[in-house]
CHARMM internal coordinates of N, CA and C (Angstrom, degrees):
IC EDIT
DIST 1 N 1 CA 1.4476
DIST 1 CA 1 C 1.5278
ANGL 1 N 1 CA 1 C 111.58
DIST 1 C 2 N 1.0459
ANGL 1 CA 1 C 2 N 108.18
DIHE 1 N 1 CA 1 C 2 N -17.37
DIST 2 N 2 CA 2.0525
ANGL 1 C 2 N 2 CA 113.84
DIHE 1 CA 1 C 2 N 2 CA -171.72
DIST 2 CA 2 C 1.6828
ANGL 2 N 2 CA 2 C 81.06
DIHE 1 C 2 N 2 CA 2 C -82.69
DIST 2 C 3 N 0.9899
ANGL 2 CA 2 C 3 N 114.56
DIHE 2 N 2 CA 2 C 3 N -73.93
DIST 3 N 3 CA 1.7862
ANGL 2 C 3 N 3 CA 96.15
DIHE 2 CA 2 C 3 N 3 CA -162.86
DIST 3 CA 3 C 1.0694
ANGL 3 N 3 CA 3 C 113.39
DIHE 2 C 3 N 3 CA 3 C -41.68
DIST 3 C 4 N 1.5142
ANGL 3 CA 3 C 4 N 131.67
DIHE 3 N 3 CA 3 C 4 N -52.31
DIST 4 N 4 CA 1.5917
ANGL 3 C 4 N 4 CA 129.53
DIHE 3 CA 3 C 4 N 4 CA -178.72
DIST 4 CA 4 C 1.4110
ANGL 4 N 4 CA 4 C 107.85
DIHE 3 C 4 N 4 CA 4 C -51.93
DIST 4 C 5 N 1.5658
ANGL 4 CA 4 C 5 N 129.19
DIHE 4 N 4 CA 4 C 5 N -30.74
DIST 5 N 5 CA 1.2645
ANGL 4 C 5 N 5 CA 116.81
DIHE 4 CA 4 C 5 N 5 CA 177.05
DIST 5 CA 5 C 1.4637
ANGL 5 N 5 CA 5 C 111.97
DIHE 4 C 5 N 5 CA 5 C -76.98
DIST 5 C 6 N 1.6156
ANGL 5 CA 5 C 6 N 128.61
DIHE 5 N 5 CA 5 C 6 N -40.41
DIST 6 N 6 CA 1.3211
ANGL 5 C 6 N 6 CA 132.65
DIHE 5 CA 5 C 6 N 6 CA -177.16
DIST 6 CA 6 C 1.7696
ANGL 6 N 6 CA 6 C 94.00
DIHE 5 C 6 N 6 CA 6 C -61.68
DIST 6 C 7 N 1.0738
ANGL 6 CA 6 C 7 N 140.51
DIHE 6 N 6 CA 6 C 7 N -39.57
DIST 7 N 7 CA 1.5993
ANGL 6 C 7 N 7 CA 132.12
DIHE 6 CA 6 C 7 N 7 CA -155.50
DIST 7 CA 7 C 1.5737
ANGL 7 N 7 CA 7 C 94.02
DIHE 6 C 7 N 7 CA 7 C -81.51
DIST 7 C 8 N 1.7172
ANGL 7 CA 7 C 8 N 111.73
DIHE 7 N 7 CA 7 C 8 N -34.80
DIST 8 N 8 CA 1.4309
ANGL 7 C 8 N 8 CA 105.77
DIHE 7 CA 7 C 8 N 8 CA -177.18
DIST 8 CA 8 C 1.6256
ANGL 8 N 8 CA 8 C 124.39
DIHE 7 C 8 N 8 CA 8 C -73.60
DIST 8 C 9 N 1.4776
ANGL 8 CA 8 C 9 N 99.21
DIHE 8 N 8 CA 8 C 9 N -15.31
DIST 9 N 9 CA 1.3192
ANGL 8 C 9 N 9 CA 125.37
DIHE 8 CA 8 C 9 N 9 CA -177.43
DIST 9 CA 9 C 1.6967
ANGL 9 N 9 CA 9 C 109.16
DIHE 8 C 9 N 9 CA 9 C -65.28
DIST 9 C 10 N 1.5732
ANGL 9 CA 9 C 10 N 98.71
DIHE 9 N 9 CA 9 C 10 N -60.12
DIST 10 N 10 CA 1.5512
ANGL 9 C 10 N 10 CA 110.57
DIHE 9 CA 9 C 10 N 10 CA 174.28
DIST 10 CA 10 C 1.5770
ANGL 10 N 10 CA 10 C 124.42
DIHE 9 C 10 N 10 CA 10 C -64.78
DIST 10 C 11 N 1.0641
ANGL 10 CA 10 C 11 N 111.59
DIHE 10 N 10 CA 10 C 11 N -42.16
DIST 11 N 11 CA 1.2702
ANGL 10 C 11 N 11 CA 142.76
DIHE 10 CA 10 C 11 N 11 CA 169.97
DIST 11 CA 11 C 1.9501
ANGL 11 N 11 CA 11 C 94.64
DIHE 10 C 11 N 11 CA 11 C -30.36
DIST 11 C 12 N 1.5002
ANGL 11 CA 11 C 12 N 86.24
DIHE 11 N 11 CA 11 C 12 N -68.09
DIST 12 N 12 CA 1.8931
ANGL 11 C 12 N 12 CA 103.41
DIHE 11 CA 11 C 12 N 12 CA -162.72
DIST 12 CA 12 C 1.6859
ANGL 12 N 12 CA 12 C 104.81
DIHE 11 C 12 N 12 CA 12 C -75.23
DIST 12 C 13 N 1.3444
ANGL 12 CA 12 C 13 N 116.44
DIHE 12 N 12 CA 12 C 13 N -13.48
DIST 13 N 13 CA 1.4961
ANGL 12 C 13 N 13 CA 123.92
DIHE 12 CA 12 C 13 N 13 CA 173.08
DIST 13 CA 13 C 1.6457
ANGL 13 N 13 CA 13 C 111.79
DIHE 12 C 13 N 13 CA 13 C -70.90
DIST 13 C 14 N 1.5335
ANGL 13 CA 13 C 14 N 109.77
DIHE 13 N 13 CA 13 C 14 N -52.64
DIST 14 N 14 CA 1.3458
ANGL 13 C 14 N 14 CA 125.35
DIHE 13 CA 13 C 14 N 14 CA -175.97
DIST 14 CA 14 C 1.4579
ANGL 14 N 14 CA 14 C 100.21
DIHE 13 C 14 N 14 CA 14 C -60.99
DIST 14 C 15 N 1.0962
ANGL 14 CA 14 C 15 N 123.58
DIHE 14 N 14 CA 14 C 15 N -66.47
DIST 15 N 15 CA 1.6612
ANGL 14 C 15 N 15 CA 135.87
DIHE 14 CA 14 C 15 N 15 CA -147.42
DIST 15 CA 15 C 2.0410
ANGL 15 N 15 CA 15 C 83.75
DIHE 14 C 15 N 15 CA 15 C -77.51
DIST 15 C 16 N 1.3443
ANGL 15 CA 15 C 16 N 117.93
DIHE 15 N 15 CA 15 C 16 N -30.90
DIST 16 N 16 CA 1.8221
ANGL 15 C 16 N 16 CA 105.12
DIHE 15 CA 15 C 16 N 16 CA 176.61
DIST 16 CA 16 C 1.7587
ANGL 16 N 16 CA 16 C 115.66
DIHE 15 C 16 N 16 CA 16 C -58.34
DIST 16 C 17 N 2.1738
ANGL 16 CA 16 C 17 N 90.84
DIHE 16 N 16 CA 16 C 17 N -47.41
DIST 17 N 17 CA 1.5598
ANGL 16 C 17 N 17 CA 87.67
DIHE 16 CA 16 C 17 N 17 CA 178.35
DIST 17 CA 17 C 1.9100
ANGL 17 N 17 CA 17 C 120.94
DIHE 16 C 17 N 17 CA 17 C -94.86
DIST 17 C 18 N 1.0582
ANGL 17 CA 17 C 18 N 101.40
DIHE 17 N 17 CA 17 C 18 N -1.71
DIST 18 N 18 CA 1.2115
ANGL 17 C 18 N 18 CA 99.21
DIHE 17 CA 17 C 18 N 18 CA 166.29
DIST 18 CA 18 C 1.7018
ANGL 18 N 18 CA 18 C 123.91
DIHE 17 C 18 N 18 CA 18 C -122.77
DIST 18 C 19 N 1.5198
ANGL 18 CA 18 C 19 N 96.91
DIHE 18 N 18 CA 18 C 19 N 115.67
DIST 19 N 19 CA 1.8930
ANGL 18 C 19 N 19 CA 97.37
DIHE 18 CA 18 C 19 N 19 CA -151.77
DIST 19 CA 19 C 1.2953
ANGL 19 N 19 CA 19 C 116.89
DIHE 18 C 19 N 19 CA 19 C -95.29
DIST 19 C 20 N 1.7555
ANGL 19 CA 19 C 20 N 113.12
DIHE 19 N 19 CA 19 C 20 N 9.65
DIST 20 N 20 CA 1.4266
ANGL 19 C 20 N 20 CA 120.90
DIHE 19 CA 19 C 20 N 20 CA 179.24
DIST 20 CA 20 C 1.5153
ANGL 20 N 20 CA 20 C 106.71
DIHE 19 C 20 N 20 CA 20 C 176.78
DIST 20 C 21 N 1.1811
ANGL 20 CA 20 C 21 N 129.14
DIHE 20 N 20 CA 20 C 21 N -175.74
DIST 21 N 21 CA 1.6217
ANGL 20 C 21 N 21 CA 153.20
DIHE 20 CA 20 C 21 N 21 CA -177.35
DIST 21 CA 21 C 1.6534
ANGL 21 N 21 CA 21 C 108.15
DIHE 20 C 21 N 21 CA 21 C -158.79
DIST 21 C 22 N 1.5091
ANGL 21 CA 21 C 22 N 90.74
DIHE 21 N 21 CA 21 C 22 N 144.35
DIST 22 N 22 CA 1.4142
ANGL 21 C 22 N 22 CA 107.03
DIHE 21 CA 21 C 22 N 22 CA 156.45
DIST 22 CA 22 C 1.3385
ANGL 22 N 22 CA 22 C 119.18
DIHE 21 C 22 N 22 CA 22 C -113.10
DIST 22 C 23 N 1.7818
ANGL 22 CA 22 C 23 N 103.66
DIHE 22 N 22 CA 22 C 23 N 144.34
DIST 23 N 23 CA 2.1292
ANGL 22 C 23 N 23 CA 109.13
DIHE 22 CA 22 C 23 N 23 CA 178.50
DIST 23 CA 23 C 1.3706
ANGL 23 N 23 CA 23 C 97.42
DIHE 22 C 23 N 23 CA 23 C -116.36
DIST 23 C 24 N 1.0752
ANGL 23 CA 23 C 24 N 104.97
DIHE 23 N 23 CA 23 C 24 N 136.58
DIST 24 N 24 CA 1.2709
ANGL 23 C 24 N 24 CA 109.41
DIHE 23 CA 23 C 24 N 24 CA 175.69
DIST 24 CA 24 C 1.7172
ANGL 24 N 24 CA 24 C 95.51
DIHE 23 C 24 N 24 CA 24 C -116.32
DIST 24 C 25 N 1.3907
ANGL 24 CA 24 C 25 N 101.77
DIHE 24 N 24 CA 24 C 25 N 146.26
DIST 25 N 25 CA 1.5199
ANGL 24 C 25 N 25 CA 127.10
DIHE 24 CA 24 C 25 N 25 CA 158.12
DIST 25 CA 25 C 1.2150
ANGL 25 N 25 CA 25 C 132.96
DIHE 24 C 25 N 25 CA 25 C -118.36
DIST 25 C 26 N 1.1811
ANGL 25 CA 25 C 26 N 139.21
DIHE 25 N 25 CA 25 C 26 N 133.25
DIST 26 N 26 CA 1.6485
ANGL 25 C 26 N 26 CA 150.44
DIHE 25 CA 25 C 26 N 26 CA 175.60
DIST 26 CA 26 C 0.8359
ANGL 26 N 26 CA 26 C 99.89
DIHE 25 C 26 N 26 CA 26 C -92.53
DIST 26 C 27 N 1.6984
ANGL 26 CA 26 C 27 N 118.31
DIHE 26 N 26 CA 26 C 27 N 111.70
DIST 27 N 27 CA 2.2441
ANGL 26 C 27 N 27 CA 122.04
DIHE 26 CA 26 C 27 N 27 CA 164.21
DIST 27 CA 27 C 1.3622
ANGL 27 N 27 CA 27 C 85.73
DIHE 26 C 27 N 27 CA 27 C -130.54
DIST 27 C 28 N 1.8303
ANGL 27 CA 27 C 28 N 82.36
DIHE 27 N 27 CA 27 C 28 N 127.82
DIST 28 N 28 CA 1.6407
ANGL 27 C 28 N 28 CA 115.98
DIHE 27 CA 27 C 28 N 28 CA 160.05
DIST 28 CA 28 C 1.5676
ANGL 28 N 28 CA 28 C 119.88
DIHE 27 C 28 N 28 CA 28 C -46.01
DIST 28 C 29 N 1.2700
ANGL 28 CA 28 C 29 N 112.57
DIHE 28 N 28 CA 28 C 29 N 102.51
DIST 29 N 29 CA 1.7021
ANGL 28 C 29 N 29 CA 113.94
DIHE 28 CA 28 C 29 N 29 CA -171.76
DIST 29 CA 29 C 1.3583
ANGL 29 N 29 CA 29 C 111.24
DIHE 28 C 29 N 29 CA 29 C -77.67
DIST 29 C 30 N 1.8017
ANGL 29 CA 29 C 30 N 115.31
DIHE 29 N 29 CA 29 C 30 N -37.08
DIST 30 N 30 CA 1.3303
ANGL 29 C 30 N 30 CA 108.35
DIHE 29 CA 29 C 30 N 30 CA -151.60
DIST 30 CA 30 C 2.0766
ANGL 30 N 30 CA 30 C 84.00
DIHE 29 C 30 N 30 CA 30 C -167.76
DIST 30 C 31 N 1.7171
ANGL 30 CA 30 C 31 N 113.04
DIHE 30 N 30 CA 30 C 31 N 132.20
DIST 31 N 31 CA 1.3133
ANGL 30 C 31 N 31 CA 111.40
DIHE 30 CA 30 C 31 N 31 CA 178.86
DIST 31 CA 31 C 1.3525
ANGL 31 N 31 CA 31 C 96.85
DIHE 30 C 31 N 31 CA 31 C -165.22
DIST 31 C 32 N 1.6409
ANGL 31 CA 31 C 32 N 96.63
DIHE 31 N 31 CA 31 C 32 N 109.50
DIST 32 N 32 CA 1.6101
ANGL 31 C 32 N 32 CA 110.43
DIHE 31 CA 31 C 32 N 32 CA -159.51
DIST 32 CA 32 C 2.1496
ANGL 32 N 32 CA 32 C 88.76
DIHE 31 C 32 N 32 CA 32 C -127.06
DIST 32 C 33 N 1.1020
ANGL 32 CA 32 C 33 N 126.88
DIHE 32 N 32 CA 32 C 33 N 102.94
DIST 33 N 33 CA 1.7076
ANGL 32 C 33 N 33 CA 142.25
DIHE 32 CA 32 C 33 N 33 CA -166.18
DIST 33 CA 33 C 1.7212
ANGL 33 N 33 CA 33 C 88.37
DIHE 32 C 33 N 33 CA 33 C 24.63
DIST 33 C 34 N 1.3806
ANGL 33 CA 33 C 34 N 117.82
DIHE 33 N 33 CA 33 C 34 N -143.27
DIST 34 N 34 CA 1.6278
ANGL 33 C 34 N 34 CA 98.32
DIHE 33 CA 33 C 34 N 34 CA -174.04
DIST 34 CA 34 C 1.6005
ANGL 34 N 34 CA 34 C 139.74
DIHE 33 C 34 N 34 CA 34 C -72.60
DIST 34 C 35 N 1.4673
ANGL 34 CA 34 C 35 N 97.65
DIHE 34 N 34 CA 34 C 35 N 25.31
DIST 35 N 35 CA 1.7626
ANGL 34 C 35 N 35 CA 98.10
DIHE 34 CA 34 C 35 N 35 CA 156.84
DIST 35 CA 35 C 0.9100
ANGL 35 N 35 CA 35 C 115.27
DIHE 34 C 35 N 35 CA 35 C -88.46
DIST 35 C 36 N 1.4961
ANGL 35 CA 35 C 36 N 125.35
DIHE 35 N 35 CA 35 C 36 N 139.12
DIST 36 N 36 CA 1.2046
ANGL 35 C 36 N 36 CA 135.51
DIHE 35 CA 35 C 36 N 36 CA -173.27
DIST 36 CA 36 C 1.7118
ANGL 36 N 36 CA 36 C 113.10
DIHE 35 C 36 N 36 CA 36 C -143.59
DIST 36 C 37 N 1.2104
ANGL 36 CA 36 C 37 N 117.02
DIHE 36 N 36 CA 36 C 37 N 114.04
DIST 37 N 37 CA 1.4257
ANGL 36 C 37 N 37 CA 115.36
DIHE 36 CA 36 C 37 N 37 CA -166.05
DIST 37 CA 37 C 1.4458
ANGL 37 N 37 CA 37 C 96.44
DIHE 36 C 37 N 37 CA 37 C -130.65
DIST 37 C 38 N 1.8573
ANGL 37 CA 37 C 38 N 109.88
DIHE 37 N 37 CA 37 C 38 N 125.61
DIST 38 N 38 CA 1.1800
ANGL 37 C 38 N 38 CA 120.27
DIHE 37 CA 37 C 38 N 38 CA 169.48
DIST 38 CA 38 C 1.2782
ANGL 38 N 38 CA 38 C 112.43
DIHE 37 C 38 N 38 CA 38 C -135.00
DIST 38 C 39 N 1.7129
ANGL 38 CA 38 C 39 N 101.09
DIHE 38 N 38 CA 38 C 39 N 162.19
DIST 39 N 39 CA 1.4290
ANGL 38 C 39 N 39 CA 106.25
DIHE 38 CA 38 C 39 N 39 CA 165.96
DIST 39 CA 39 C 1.2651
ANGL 39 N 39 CA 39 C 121.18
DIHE 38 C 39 N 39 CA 39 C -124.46
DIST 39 C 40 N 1.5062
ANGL 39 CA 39 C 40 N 118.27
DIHE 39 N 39 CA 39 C 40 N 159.16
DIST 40 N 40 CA 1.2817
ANGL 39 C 40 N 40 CA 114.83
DIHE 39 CA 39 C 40 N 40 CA 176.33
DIST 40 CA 40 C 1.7964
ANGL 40 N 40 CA 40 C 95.55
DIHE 39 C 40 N 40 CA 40 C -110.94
DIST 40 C 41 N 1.4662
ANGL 40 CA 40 C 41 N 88.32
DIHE 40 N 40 CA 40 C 41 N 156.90
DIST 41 N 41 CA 1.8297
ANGL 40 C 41 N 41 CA 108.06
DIHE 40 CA 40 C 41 N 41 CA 170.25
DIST 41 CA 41 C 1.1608
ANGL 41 N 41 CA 41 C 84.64
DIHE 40 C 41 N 41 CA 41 C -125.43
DIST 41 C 42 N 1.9154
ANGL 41 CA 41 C 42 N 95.36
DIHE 41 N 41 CA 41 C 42 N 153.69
DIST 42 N 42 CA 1.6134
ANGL 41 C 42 N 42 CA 118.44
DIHE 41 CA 41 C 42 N 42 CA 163.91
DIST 42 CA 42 C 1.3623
ANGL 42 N 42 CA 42 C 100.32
DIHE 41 C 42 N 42 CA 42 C -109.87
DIST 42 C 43 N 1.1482
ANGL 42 CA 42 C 43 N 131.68
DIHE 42 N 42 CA 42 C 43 N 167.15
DIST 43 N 43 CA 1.4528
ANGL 42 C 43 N 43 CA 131.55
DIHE 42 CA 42 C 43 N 43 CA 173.90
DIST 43 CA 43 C 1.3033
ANGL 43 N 43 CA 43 C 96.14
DIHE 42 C 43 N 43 CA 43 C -175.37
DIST 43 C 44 N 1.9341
ANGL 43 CA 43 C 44 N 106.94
DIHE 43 N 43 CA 43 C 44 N 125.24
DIST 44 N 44 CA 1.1904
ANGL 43 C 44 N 44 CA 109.24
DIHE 43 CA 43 C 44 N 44 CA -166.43
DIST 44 CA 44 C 1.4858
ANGL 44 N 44 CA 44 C 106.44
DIHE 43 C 44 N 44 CA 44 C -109.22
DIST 44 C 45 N 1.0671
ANGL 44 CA 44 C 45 N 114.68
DIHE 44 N 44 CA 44 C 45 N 176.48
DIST 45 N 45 CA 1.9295
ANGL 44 C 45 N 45 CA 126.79
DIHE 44 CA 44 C 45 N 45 CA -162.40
DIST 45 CA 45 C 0.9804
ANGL 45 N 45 CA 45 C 92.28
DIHE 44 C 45 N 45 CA 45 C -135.15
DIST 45 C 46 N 1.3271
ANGL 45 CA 45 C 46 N 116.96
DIHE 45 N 45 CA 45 C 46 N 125.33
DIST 46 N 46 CA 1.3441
ANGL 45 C 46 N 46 CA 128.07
DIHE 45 CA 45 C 46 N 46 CA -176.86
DIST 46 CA 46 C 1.6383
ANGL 46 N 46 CA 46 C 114.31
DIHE 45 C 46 N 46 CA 46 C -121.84
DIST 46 C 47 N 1.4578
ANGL 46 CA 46 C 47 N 142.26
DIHE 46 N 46 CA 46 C 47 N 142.66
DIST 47 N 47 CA 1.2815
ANGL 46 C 47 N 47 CA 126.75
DIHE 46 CA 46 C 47 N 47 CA 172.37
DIST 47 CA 47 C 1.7865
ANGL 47 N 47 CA 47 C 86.38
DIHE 46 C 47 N 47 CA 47 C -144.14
DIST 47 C 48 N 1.7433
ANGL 47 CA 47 C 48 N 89.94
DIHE 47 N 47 CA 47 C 48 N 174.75
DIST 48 N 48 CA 1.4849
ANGL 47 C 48 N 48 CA 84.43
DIHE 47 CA 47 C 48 N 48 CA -172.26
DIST 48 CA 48 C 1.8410
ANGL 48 N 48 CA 48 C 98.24
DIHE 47 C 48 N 48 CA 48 C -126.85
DIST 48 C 49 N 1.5990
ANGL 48 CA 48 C 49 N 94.99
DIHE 48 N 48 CA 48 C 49 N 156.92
DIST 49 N 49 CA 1.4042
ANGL 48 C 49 N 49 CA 103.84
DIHE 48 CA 48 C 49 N 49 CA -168.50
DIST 49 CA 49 C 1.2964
ANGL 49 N 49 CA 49 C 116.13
DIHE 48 C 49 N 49 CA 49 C -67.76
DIST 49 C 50 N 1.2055
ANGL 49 CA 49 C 50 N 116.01
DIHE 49 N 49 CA 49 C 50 N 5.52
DIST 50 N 50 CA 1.8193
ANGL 49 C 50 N 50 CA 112.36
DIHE 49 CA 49 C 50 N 50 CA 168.70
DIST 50 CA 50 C 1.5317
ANGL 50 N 50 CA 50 C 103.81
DIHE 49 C 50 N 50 CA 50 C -97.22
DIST 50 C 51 N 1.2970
ANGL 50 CA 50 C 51 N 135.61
DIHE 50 N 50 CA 50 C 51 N -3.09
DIST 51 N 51 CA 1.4448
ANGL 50 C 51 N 51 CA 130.81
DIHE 50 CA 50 C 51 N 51 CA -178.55
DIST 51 CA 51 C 1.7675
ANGL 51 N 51 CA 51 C 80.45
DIHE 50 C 51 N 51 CA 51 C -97.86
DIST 51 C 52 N 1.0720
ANGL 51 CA 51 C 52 N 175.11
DIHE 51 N 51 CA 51 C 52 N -145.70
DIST 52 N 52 CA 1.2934
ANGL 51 C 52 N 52 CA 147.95
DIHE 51 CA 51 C 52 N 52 CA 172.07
DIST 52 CA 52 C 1.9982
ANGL 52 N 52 CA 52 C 112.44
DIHE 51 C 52 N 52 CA 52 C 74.58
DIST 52 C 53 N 1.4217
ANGL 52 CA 52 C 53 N 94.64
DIHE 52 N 52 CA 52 C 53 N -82.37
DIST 53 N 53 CA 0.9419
ANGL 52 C 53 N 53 CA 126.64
DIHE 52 CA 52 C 53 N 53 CA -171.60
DIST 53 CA 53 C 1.9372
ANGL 53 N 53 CA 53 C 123.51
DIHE 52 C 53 N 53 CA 53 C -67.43
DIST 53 C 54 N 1.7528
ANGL 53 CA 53 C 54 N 100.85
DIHE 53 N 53 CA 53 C 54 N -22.38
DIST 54 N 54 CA 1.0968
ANGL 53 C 54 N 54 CA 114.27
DIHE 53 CA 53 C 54 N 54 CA 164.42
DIST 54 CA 54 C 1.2256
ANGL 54 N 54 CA 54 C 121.94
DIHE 53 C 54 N 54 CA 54 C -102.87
DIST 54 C 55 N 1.4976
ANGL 54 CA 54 C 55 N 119.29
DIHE 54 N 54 CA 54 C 55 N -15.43
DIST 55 N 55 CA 1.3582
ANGL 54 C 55 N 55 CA 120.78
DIHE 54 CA 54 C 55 N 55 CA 143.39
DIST 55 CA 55 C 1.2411
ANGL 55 N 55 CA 55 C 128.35
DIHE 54 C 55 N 55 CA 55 C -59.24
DIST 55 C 56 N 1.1848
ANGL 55 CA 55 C 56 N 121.61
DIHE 55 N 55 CA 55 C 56 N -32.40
DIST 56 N 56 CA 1.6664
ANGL 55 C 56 N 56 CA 121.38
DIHE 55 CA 55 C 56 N 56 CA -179.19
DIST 56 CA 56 C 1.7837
ANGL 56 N 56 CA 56 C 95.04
DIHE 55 C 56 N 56 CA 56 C -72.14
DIST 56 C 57 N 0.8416
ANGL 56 CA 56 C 57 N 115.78
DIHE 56 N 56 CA 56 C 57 N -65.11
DIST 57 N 57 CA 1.8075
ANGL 56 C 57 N 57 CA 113.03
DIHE 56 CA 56 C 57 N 57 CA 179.46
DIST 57 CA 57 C 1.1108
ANGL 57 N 57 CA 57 C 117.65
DIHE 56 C 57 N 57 CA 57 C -45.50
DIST 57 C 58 N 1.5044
ANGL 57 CA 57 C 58 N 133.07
DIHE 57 N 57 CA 57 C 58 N -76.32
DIST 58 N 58 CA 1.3426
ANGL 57 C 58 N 58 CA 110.55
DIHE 57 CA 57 C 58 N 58 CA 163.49
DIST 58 CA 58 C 1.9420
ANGL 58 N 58 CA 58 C 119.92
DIHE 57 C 58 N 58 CA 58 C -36.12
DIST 58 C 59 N 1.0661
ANGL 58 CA 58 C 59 N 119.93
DIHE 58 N 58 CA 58 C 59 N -23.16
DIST 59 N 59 CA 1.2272
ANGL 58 C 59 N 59 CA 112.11
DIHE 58 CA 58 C 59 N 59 CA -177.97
DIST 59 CA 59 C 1.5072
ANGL 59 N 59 CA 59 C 115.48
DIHE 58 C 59 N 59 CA 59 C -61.87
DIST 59 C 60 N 1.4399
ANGL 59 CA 59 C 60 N 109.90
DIHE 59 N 59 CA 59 C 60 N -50.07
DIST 60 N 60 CA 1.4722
ANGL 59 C 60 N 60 CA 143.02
DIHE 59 CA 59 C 60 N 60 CA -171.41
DIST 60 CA 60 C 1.8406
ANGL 60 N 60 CA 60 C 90.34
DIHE 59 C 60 N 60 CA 60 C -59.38
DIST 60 C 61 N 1.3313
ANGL 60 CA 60 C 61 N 89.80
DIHE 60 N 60 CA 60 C 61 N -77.84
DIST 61 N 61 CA 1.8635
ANGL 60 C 61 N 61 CA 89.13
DIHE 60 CA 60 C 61 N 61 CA 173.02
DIST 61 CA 61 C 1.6854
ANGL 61 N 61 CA 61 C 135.91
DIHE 60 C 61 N 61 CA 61 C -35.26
DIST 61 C 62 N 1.4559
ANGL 61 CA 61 C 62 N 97.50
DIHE 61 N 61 CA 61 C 62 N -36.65
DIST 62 N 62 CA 1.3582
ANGL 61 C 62 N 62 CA 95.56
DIHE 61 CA 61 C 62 N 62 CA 176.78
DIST 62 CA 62 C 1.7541
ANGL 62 N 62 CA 62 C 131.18
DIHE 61 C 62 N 62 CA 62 C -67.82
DIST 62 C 63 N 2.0353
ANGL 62 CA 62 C 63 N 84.08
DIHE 62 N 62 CA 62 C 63 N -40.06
DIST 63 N 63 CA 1.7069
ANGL 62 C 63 N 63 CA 102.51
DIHE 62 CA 62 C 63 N 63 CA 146.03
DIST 63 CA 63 C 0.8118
ANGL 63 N 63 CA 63 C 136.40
DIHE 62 C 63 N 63 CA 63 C -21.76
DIST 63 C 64 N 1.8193
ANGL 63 CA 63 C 64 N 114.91
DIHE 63 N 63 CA 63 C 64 N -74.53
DIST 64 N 64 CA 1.3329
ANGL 63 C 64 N 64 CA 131.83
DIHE 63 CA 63 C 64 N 64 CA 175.22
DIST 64 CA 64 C 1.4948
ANGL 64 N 64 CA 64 C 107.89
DIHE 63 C 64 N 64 CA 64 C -62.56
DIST 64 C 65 N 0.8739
ANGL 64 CA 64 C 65 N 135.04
DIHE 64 N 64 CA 64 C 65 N -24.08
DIST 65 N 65 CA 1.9102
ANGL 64 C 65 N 65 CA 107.98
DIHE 64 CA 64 C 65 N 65 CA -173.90
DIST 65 CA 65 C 1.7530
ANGL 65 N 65 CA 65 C 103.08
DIHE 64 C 65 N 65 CA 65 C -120.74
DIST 65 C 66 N 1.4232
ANGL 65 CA 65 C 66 N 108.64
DIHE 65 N 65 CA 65 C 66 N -3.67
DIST 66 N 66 CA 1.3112
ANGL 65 C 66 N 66 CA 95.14
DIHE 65 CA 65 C 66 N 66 CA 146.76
DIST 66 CA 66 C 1.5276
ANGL 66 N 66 CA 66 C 118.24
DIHE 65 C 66 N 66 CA 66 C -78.11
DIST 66 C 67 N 1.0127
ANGL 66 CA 66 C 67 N 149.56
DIHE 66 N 66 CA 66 C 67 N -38.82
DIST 67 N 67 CA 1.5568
ANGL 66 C 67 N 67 CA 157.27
DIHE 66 CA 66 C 67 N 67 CA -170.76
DIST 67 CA 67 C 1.4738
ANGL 67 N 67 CA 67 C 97.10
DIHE 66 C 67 N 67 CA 67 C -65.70
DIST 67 C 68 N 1.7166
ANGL 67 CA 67 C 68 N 131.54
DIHE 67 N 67 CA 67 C 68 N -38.71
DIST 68 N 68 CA 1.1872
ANGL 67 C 68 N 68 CA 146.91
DIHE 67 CA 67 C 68 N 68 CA -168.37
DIST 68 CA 68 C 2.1762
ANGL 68 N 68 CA 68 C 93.21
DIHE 67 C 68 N 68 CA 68 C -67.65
DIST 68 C 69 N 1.2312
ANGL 68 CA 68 C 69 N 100.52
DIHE 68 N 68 CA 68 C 69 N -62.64
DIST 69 N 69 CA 1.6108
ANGL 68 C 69 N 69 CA 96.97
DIHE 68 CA 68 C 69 N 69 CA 173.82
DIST 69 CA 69 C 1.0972
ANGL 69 N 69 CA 69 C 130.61
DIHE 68 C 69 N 69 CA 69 C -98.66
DIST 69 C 70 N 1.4024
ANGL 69 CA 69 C 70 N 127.62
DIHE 69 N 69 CA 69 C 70 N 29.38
DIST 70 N 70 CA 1.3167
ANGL 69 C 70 N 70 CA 124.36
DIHE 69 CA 69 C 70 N 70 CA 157.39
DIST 70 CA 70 C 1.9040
ANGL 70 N 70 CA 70 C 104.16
DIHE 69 C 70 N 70 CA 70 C -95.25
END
COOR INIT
IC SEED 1 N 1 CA 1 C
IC BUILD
């Protein structure tokens, strides 16, 4: 149970300071013998720093009441 709380711990640290990502994809627009015309999209992922923030607590918690029964 201590590791699941330390992973939930880190888990909720990362996702506090880092508040999103972008994916990018390359789709084939246009491929006429060797022309080849593509595009990329960005599309960003967003989460918010209180889903972060409720991971770190449950993290903390899991700590505490595992330490309580060992």
């Amino acid at each position: 149970m201590r590791a699941l709380g330390i992973i939930l711990i880190v888990a909720g640290v990362v996702l506090m300071i880092i508040t999103g990502i972008n994916v990018t994809r390359k789709e084939k627009v246009l491929d006429i013998g060797k022309l080849e015309i593509n595009k990329e999209t960005t599309t960003p992922i967003n989460w918010s720093p209180i889903l972060g923030g409720v991971l770190l607590v449950g993290g903390i918690a899991v700590l505490l009441t595992s330490k309580k029964n060992a």
